[in-house]
C-alpha positions in Angstrom: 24.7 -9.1 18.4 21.2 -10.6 18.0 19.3 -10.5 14.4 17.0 -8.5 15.3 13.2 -9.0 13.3 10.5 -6.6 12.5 7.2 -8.1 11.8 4.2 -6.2 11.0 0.4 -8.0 10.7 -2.2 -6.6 8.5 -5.7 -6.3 9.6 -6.5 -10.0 8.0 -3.9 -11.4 10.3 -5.3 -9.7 13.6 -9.0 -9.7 12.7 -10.3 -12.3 15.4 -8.9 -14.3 18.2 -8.1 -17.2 16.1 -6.2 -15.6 14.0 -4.3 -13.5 16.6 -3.5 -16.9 18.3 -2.2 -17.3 14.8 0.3 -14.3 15.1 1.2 -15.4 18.9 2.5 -18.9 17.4 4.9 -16.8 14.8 6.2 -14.9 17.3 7.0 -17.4 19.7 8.2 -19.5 16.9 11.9 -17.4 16.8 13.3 -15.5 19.1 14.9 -13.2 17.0 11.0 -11.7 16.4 11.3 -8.8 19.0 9.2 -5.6 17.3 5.8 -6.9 16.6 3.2 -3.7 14.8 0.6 -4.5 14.2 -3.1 -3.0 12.3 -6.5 -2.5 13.8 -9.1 -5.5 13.3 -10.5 -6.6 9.6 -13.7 -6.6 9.4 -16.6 -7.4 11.7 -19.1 -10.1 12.1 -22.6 -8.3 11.5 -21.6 -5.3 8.9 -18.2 -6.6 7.2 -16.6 -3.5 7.2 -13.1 -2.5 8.4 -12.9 -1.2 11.9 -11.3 1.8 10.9 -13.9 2.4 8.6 -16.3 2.1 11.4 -14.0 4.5 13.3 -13.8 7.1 10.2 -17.5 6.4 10.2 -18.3 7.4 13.8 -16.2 10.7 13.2 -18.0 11.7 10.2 -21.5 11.0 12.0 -22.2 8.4 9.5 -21.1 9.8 6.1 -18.4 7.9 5.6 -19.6 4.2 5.0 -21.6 3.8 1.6 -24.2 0.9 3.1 -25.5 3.8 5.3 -24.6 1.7 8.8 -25.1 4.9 11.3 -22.5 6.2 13.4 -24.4 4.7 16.7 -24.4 0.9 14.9 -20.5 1.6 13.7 -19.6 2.5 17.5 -21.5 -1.2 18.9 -19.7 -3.0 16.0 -16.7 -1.2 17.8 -17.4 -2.0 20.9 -18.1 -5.4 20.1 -15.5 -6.1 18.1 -13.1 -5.5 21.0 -14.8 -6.6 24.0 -15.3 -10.3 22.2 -11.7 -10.3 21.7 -10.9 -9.2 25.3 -13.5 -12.1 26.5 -12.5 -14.8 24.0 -8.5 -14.5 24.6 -9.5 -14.1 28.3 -7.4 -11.4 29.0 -8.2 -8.9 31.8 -10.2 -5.8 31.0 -7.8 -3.3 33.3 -10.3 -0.6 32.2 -9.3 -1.4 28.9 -13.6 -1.1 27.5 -13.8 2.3 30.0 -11.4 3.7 28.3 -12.6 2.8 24.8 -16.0 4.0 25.5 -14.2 7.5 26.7 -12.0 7.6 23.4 -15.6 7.0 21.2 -17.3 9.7 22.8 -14.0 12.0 22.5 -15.2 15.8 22.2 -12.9 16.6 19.0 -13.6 18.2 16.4 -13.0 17.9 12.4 -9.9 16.7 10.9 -8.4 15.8 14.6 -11.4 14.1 15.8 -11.2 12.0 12.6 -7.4 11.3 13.2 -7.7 10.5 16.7 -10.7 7.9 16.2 -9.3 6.3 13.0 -6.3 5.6 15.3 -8.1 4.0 18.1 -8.2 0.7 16.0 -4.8 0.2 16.2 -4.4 1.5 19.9 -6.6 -1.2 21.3 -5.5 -4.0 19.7 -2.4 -3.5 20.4 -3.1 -3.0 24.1 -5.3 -6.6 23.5 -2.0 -8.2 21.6 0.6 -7.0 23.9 -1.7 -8.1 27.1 -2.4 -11.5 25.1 1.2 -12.3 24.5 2.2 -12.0 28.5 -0.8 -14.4 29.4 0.6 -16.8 27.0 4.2 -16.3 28.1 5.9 -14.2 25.5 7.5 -11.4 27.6 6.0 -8.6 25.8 6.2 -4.5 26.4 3.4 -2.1 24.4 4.5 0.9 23.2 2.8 3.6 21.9 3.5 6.0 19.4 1.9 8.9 21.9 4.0 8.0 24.7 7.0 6.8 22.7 7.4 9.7 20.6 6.5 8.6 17.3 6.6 12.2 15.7 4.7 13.0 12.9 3.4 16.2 10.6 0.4 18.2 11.2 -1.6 16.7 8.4 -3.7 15.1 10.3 -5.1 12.7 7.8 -1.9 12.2 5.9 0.8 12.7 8.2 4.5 12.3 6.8 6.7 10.8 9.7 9.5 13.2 11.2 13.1 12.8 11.5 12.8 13.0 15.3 10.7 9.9 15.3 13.7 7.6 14.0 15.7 8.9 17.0 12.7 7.9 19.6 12.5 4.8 17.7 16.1 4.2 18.2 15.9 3.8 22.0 13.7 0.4 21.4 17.3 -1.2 20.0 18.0 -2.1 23.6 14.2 -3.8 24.5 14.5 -7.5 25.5 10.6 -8.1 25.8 9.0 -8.2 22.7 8.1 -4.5 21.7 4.2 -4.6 20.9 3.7 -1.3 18.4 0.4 -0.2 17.3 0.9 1.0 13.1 -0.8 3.7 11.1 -1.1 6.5 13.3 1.5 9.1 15.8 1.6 12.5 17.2 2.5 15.7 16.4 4.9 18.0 18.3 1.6 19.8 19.6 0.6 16.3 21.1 -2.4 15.3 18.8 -3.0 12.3 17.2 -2.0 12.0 13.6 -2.4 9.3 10.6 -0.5 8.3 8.2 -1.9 7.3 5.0 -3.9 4.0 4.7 -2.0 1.2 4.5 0.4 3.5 7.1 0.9 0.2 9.5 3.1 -1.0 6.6 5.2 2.7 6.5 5.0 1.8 10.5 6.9 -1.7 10.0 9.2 0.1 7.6 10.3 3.2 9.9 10.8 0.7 13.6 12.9 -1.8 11.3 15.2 1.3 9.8 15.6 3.0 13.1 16.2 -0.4 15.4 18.6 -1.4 12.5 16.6 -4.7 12.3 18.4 -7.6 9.5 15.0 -8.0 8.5 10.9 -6.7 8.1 8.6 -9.7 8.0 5.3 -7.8 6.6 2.1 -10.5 7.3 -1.0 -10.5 5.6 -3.4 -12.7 4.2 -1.3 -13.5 0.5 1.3 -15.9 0.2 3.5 -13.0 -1.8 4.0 -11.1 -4.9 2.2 -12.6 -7.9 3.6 -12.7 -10.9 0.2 -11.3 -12.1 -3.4 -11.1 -11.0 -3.9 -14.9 -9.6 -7.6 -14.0 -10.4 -7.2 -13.5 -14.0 -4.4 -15.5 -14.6 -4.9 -18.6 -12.8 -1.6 -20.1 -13.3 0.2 -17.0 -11.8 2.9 -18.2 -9.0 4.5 -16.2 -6.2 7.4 -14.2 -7.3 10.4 -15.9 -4.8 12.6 -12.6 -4.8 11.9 -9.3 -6.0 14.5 -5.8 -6.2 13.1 -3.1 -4.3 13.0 -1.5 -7.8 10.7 -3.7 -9.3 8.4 -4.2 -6.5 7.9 -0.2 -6.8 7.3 -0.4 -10.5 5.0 -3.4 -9.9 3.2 -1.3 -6.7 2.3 2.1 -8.6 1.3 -0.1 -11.8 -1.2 -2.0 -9.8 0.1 -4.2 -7.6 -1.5 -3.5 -3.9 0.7 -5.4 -1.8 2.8 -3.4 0.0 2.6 0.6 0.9 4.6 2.0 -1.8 6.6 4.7 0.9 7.0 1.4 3.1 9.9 0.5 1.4 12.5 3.5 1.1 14.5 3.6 4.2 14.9 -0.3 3.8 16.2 0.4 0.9 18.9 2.7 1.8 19.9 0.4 4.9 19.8 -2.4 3.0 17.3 -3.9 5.0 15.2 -7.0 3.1 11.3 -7.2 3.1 9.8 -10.6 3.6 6.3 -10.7 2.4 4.7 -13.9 4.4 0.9 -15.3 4.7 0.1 -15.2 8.5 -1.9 -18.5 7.7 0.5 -20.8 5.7 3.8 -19.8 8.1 6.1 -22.3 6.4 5.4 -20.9 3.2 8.7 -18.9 2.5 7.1 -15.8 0.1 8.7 -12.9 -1.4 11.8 -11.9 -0.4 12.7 -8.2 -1.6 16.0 -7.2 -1.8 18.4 -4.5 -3.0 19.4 -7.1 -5.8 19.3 -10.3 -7.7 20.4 -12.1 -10.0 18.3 -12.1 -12.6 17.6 -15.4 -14.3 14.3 -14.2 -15.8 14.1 -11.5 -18.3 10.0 -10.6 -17.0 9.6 -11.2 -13.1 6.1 -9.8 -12.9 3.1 -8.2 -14.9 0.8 -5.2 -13.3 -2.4 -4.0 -14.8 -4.3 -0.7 -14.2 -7.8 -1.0 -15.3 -10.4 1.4 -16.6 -7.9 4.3 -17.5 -7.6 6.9 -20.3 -4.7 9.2 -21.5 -5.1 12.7 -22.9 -3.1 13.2 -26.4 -1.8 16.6 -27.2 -0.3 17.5 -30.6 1.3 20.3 -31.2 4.3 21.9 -33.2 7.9 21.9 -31.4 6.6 20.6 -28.1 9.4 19.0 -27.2 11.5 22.0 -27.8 9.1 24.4 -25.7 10.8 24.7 -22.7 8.1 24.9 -19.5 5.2 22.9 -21.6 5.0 19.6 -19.8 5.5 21.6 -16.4 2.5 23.4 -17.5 0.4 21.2 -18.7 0.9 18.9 -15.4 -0.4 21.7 -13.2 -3.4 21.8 -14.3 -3.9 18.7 -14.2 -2.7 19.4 -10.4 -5.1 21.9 -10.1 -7.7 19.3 -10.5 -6.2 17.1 -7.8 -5.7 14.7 -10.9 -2.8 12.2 -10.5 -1.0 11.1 -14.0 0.6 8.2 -14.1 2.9 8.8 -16.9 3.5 10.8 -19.8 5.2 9.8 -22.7 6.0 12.5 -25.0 8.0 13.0 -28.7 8.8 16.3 -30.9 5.6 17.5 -31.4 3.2 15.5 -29.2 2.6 14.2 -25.5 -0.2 11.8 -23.8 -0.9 11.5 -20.1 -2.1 8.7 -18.8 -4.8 9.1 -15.2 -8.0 7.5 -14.0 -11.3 7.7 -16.0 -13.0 8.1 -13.0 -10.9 11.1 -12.7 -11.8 12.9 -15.1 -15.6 12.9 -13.9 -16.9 16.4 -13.6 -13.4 17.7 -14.4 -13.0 16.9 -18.5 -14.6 20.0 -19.7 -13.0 22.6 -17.4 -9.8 20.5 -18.1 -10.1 21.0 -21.7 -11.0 24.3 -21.8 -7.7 25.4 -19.6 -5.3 22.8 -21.7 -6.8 24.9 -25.0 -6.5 28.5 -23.7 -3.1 28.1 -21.7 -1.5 26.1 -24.0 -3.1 26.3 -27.6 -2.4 22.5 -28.7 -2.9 22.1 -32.4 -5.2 18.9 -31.3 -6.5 17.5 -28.5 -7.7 13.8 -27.8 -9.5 12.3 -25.1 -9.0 8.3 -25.1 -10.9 6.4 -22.4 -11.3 2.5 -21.3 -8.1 1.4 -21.7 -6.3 -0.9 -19.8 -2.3 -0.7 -19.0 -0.3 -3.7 -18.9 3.4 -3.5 -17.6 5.9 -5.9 -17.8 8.6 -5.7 -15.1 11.9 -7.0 -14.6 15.2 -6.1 -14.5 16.7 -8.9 -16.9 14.9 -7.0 -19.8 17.7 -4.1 -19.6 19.8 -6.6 -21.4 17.0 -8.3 -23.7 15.0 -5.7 -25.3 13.7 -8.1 -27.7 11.1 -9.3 -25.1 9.2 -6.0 -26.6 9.1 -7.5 -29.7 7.8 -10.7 -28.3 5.0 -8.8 -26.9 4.1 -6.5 -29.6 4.0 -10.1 -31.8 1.7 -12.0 -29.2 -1.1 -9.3 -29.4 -0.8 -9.0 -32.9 -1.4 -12.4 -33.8 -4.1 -12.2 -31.9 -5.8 -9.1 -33.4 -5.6 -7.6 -30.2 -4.6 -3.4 -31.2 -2.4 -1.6 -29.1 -3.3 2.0 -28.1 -0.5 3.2 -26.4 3.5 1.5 -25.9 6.0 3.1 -24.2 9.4 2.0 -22.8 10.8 3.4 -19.5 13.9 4.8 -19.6 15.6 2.4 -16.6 15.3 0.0 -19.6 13.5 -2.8 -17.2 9.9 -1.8 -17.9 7.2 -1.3 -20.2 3.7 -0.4 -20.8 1.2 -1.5 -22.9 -2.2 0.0 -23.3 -5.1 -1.9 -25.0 -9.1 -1.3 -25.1 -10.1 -2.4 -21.5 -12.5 -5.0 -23.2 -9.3 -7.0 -24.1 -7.3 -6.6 -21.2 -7.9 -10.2 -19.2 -7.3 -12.2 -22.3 -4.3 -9.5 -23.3 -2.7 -10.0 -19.7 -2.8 -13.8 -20.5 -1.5 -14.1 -23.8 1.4 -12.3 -22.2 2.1 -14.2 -19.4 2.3 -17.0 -21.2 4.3 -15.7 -23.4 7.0 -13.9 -21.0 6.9 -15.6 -17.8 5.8 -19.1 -19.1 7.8 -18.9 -22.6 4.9 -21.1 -24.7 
């Protein structure tokens, strides 16, 4: 039985000819590479802005893009964009450009004309790809999600991927050529184009490598791995060499935007390893992430999540009210606020969100938290910065805690909020966001680098 690999190539790795000759090599370079998704083009030449953000941009008639580049100069940049990479890789047209130009000028409407256009990145260059890969050699079959049966919900803008679609995908176990997929986007059972949530080409990898039973998901950007924290900050930072699928999900919703946090969960339950490479250093090895390790290292990584604030609540036998945190977290809901977490005791509870959230909400906020739920005192506590340490050697070594709390300390640094999750290989650490690069490396230092 072949050892079958799914690699998927982020829009860094497939933004311009050179580097798609780069993801031609890595494919040729194994055999074993047969299901190859991959994302629309990064950005362009004369705006540098995404091409799906051109896309969205043509949709909304020009709302979308901040730098007020109209609709008519986001469709050239489209346009041009793909017919340089159809002349530069010298691959034949075929009416690929005719049909583009139909597909911009699609007569769609609202949240189906904006699905169907922000999908159009991914179409054609994986039409471009696929055709690129035979005129090198590299036997190579497109297949698209609308033809292949890639089934997905009929939120257009956040679709959630169907059982049904595993089965379609299933039929691709017996492909020879190298499958060519275009990520991020699939239909609906009606037959309309449908998107996944940005990022999706990653929850695309994820859902062809669980259904082909792949051994493993190669995931391709333009970053050698995981960091063991911000290599901006923290300049000594090294890639993390193996991660749990546990951690890297801690690490992921605490900050860490490498990898589509859904991407992950049917690889999990198949067991299936994610290999997080850099399309332009091939022979370095990255981050492997696994079901498990053993861990020689009590922290693996540290997130941060800047500019945030929690919301303290005090009052008598909250912990024994049955129905209070459910209560208090739908209004927060109502808002469309999402809380990150909320540590709570007998009598009080914070909840941790976004500053920027809380923008034109606060007051409303307030006022429903006070009349629903009469708190004895209410706090707001803004510009604070969470640091969490990860790593599942600290579920036998809590003292590492310790070693934390003593490091900020002695370096008058206050903590405003601590909290320790209940897995026992995490914690959080909130301090005035004016502190928060030279907190983060005091801790790495002291955790990762024991000095």
């Amino acid at each position: 039985m072949k050892r079958k690999i799914v690699c998927k190539f982020g829009g860094s790795s497939v933004e311009n000819a050179g580097q798609i000759e780069k993801v031609k090599n890595i494919v040729g370079d194994s055999k074993n590479r047969k299901y190859v998704v991959v994302s629309a083009p990064g950005r362009d030449e004369a705006y540098h802005q995404k091409i799906t953000d051109h896309l969205v941009n043509l949709a909304t008639n020009g709302k979308h893009l901040a730098k007020k580049v109209t609709a008519k100069e986001s469709k050239k940049a489209i346009f041009d964009k793909f017919s340089g990479l159809i002349e530069v890789l010298k691959i034949p047209d075929e009416g690929l450009l005719k049909s583009l130009e139909a597909d911009l000028n699609t007569s769609l409407e609202g949240e189906k004309k904006i699905a169907f256009l922000a999908s159009r990145g991914e179409h054609y260059n994986a039409k471009i790809i696929a055709a690129y890969f035979n005129l090198c050699g590299i036997d190579a079959t497109l297949w698209l999600p609308e033809e292949g049966g890639f089934l997905l919900s009929s939120d257009f803008l956040n679709a959630k991927v169907l059982p049904e679609a595993h089965v379609n995908l299933a039929k691709l176990k017996g492909c020879e050529s190298v499958c060519v997929i275009p990520g991020f986007y699939g239909v609906t059972k009606e037959g309309d184009i449908a998107v996944l949530s940005r990022g999706g080409s990653d929850l695309t990898g994820g859902e062809v490598a669980y259904s082909v039973e792949a051994v493993l998901y190669e995931n391709w950007s333009d970053v050698n791995g995981v960091y063991e924290a911000d290599p901006r900050i923290v300049k000594e930072s090294d890639v993390i060499p193996r991660l749990t699928f546990k951690e890297i999900r801690l690490l992921s919703s605490k900050g860490f935007n490498v990898f589509h946090f859904d991407a992950m969960n049917n690889c999990r339950k198949s067991n299936i390893p994610i290999n997080i490479r850099n399309t332009n250093r091939p022979s370095f090895a990255g981050t492997m992430i696994l079901n498990e390790r053993v861990p020689d290292e009590d922290v693996v990584g540290i997130a941060r999540l800047d500019h945030m604030a929690y919301i303290y609540l005090e009052k008598e036998g909250l912990g024994e009210t049955i129905g209070f945190t459910e209560g208090l977290l739908s209004i927060f809901n109502k808002y469309g606020i999402k809380t990150y977490h909320y540590p709570t005791d007998k009598d009080d509870i914070a909840v941790l969100l976004k500053k920027e959230d809380l923008a034109g909400n606060i007051n409303n906020l307030r006022a429903d938290i006070e009349s629903q739920l009469t708190p004895d005192a209410l706090e707001v506590v803004y510009d604070v910065a969470i640091i969490s340490m990860v790593g599942i050697g600290m579920k036998y070594n809590s003292s590492v805690i310790a070693d934390a709390v003593w490091t900020l300390k002695e370096n008058h640094i206050d903590i405003e909020m601590l909290d320790h999750g209940p897995a026992k290989i995490s914690f959080h650490i909130g301090v005035a966001q004016q502190h928060a690069d030279r907190a983060l490396e005091l801790l790495y230092k002291k955790l990762i680098l024991k000095k």
